[in-house]
MARMIMAR-324559 format. One line per field, with one value per residue (C-alpha): x, y, z; residue in one letter; residue number from 1. Coordinates in Angstrom, 2 decimals. Each point is the difference from the previous one (the first is absolute). Last residue first. Example, Ala and Ser with C-alpha at 12.3 -4.5 7.8 and 13.67 -1.06 7.14 Angstrom:
# MARMIMAR-324559
u: (13.67, -1.37) $
v: (-1.06, -3.44) $
w: (7.14, 0.66) $
type: (S, A) $
seq: (2, 1) $
***
This chain:
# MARMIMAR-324559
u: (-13.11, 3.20, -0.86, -0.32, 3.13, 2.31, -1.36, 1.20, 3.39, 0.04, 0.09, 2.06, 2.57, 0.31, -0.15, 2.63, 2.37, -0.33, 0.31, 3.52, 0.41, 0.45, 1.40, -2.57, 3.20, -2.94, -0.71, -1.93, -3.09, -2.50, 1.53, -0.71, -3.11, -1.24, 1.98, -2.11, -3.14, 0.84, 0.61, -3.12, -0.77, -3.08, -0.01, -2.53, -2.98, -3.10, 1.71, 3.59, -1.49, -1.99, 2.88, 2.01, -2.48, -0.39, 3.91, 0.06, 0.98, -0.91, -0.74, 1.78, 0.26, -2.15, 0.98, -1.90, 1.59, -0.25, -2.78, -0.90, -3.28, -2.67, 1.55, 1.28, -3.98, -0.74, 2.87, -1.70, -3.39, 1.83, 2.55, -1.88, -2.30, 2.79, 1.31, 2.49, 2.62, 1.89, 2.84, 2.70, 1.09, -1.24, -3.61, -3.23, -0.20, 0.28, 3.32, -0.49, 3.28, -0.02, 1.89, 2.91, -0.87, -1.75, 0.27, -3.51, -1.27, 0.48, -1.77, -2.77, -0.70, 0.43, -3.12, -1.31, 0.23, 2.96, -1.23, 0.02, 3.84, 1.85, 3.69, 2.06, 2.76, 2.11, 1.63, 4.13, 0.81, 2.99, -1.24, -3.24, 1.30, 1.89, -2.65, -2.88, 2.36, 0.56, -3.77, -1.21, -0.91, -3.88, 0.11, 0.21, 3.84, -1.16, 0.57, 2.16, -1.04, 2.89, 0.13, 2.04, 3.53, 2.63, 3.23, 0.68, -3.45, -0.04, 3.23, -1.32, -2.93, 2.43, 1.99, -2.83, -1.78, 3.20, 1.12, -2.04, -2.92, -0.56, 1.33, -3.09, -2.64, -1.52, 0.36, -0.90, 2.01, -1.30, 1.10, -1.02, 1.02, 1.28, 3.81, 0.61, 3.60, 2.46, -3.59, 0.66, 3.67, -1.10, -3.25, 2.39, 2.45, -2.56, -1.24, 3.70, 0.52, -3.79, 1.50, -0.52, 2.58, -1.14, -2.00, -1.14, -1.84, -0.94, -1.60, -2.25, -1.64, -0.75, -1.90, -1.36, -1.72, -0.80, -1.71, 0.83, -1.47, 2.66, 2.84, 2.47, 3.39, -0.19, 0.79, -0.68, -2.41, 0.47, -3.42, 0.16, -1.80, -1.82, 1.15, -0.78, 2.90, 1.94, -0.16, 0.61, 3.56, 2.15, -1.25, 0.01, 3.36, 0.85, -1.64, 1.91, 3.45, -0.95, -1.08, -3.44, -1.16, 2.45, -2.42, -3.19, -2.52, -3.46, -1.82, -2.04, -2.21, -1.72, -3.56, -1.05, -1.44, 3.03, 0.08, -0.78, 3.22, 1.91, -1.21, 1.08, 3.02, 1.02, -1.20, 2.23, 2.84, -0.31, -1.46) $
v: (19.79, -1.98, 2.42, 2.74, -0.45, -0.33, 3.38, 1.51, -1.34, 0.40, 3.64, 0.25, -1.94, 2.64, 2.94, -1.93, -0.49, 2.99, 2.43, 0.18, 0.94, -2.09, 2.28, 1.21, 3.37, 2.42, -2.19, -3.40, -0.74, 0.50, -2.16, -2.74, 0.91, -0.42, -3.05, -1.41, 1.02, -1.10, -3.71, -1.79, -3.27, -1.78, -3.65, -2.93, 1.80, 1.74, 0.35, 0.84, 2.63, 1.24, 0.56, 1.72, 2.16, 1.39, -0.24, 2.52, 0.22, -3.09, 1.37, -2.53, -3.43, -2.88, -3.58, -3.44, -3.24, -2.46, -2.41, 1.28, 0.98, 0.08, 1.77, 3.09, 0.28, 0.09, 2.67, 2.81, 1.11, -0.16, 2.44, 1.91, 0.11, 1.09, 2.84, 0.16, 3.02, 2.67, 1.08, -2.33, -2.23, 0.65, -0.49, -2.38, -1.01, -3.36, -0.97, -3.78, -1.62, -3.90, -2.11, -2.40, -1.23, 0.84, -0.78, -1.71, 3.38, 2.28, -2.40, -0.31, 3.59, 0.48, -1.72, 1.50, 3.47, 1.85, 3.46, 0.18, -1.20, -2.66, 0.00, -3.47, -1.03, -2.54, -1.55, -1.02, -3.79, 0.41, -1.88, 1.05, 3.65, -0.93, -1.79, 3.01, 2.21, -1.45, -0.99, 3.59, 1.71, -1.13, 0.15, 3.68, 1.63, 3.80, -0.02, -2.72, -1.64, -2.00, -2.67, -1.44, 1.99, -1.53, 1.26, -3.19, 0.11, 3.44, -0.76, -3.28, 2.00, 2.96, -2.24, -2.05, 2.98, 2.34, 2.71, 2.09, -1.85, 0.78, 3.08, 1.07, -2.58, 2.46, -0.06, -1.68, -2.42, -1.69, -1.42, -2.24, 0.36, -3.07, -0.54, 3.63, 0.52, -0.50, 0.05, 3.78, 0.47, -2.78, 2.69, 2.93, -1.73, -1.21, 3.37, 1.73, -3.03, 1.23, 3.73, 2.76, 2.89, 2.85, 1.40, -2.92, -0.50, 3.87, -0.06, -3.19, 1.78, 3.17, -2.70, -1.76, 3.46, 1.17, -3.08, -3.19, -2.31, 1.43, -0.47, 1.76, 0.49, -3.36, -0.13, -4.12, 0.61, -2.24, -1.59, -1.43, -2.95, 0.37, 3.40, 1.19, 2.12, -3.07, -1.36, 3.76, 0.77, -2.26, 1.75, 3.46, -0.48, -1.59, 3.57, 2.21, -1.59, -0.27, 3.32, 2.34, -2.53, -2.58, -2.67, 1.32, -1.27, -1.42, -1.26, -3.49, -0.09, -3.80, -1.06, -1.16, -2.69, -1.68, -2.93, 1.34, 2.45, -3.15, -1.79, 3.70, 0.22, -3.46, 0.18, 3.33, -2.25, -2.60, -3.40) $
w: (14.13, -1.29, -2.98, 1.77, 2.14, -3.22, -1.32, 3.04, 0.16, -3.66, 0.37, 3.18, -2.05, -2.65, 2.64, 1.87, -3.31, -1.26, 2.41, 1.06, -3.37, -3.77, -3.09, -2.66, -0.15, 1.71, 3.04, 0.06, 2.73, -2.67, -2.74, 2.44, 1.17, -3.56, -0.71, 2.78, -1.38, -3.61, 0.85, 2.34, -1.39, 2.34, 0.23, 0.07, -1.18, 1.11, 3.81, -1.83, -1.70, 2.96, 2.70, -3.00, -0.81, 3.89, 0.42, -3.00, -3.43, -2.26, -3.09, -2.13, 1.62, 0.71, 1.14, -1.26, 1.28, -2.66, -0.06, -2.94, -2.51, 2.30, 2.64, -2.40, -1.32, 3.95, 0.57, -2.23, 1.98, 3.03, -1.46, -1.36, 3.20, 1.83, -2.02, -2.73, 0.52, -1.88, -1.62, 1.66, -2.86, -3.69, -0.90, 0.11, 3.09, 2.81, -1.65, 1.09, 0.52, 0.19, 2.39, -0.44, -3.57, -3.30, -3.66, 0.09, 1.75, -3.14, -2.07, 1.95, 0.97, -3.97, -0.16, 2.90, -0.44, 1.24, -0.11, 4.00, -0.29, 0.36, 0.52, 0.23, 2.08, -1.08, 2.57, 0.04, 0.89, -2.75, -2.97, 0.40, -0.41, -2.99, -1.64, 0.97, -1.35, -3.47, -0.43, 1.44, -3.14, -0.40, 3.86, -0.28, 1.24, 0.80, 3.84, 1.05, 2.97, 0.96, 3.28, 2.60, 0.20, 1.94, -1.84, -1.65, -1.51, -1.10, -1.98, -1.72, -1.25, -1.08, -1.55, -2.01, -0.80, -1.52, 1.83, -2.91, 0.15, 3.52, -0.22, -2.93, 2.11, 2.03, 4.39, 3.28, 1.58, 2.72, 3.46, 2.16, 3.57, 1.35, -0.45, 2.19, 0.93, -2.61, -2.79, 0.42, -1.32, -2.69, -1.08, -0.02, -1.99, -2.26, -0.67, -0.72, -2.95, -0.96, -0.39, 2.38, 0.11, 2.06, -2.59, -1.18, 3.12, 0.35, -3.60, 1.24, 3.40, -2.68, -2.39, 3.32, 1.16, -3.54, -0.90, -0.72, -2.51, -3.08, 2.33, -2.98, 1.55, 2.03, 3.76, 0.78, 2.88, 3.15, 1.35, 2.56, 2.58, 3.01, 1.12, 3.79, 1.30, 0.61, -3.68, -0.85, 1.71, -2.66, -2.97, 1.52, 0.84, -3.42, -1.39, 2.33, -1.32, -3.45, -0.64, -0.32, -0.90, -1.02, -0.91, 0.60, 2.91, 0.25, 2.51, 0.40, 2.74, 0.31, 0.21, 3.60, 1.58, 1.56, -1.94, -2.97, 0.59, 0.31, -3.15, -1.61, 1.00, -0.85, -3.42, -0.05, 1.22, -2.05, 0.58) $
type: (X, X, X, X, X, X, X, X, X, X, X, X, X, X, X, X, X, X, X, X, X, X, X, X, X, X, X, X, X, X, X, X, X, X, X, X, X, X, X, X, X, X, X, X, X, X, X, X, X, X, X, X, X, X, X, X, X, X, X, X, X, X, X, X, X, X, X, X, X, X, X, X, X, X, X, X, X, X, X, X, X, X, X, X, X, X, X, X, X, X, X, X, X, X, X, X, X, X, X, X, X, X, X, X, X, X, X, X, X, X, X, X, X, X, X, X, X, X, X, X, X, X, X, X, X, X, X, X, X, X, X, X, X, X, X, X, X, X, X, X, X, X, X, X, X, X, X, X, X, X, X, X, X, X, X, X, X, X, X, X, X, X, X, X, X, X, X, X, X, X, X, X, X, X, X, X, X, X, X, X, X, X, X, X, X, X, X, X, X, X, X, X, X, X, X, X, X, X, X, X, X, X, X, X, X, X, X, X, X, X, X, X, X, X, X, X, X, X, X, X, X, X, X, X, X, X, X, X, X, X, X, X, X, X, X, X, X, X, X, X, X, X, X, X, X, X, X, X, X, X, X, X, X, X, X, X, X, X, X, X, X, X, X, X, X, X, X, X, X, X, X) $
seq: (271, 270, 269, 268, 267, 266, 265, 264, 263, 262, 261, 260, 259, 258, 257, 256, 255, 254, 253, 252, 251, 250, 249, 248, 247, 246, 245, 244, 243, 242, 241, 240, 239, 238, 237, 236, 235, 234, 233, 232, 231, 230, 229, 228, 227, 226, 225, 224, 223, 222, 221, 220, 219, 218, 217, 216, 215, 214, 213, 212, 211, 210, 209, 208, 207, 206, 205, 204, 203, 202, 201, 200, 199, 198, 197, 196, 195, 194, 193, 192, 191, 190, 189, 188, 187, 186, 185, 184, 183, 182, 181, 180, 179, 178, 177, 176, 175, 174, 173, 172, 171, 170, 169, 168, 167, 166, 165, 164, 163, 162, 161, 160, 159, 158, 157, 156, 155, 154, 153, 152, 151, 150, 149, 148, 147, 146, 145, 144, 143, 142, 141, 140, 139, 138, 137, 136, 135, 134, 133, 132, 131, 130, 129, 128, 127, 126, 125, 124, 123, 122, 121, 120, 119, 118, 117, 116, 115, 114, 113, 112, 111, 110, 109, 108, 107, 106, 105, 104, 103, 102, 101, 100, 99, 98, 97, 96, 95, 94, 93, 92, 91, 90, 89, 88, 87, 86, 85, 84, 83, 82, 81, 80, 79, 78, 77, 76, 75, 74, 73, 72, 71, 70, 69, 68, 67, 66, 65, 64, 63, 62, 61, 60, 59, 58, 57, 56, 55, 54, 53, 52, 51, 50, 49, 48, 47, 46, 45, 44, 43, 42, 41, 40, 39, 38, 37, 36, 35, 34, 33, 32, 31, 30, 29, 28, 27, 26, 25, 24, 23, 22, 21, 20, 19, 18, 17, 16, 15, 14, 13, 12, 11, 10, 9, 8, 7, 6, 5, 4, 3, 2, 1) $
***
């Protein structure tokens, strides 16, 4: 069983869904964001997401776009990702973690490599943003190969035919972007949600977890009540960029404020 399977069965067993922040690599360096990394499964975070910084994150909005131009910034590259991720899997072998990003580096590093690299560095799963299933054979191969998860998007215009086909290529959990839009514009509310999850039931037995829009402890609380996770990404970068001076270098203030955040978010959800 992997570790995100793991995760999951464990959460079930407790009654809860699961909080799964989101951080970018090298934001606003690679020294704060490994401490952030390593300080969230304490703070309250289920499982990670790590963002791949990309120079065109055509989901994201403004607040992940900006989050992604400090990465690079300071120097992030997938080689500079892995390190991060092995530094981290020293002293936590538990905490799933996802990578999050567009297929452009990924092809790039090559699939195999890369796929073999995320592996050795302790990574469980890839949800890559703009790779369809009817492109996926070469990445789904790799990944198998290498015990990594293929996360899979659906949407609220996924209808069910192509509901099908996206969930046959699926594994470790499936994302749900609960709206119609880039990252951190705006929010679903309950009833969409509850009105959405039953078509998700039906067609998997995959854990369901909803991101996009998902701001405050409140949201978060009900996401992963309706589902089996709740993502929560362009809130935290928010604070984030907050707490940095003129130069987008890391203050006193940006870890604590950061943690504080999911702190609270991490108490809703365990209600």
């Amino acid at each position: 069983m992997s570790r995100i399977a793991r995760r999951f069965a464990a959460l079930k067993q407790e009654g809860r869904g699961a909080l799964i922040p989101y951080l970018e690599a090298c934001d606003p360096d690679f020294e704060t964001s490994l401490t952030l990394l390593r300080a969230m499964p304490e703070a309250g975070a289920d499982l990670i997401e790590i963002g791949m910084p990309f120079s065109d994150p055509s989901a994201d909005g403004p607040v992940i776009q900006m989050a992604a131009r400090r990465g690079l910034k300071a120097g992030a590259t997938l080689p500079r990702l892995f390190e991060m991720v092995h530094a981290f899997r020293k002293n936590d072998p538990d905490t799933p973690v996802i990578l999050m990003g567009y297929l452009n580096p990924v092809e790039a590093y090559g699939p195999l490599r890369f796929c073999e690299d995320a592996a050795r560095a302790g990574i469980d799963g890839l949800i890559i943003v703009d790779m369809p299933p009817e492109e996926a054979s070469v990445m789904q191969a790799c990944a198998a190969e290498n015990g990594l998860d293929i996360i899979r998007l659906v949407a609220p215009t996924t209808d069910d035919a192509r509901l099908k086909l996206v969930l046959s290529h699926a594994s470790g959990f499936v994302y749900y972007v609960s709206i119609t839009g880039i990252t951190g514009t705006r929010s679903a509310s309950d009833a969409d949600l509850e009105a959405a999850l039953p078509r998700l039931r039906a067609a998997t037995d995959l854990p369901v977890a909803i991101g996009f829009g998902i701001r405050t402890p409140e949201q978060a609380a009900a996401a992963s009540r309706i589902a089996d996770g709740a993502v929560v990404a362009s809130a935290l970068l928010k604070t984030l960029a907050e707490t940095l001076d003129a130069e987008g270098r890391a203050t006193a203030e940006t870890l604590p404020k950061v943690l504080a955040q999911l702190q609270e978010l991490a108490k809703a959800v365990r209600g």
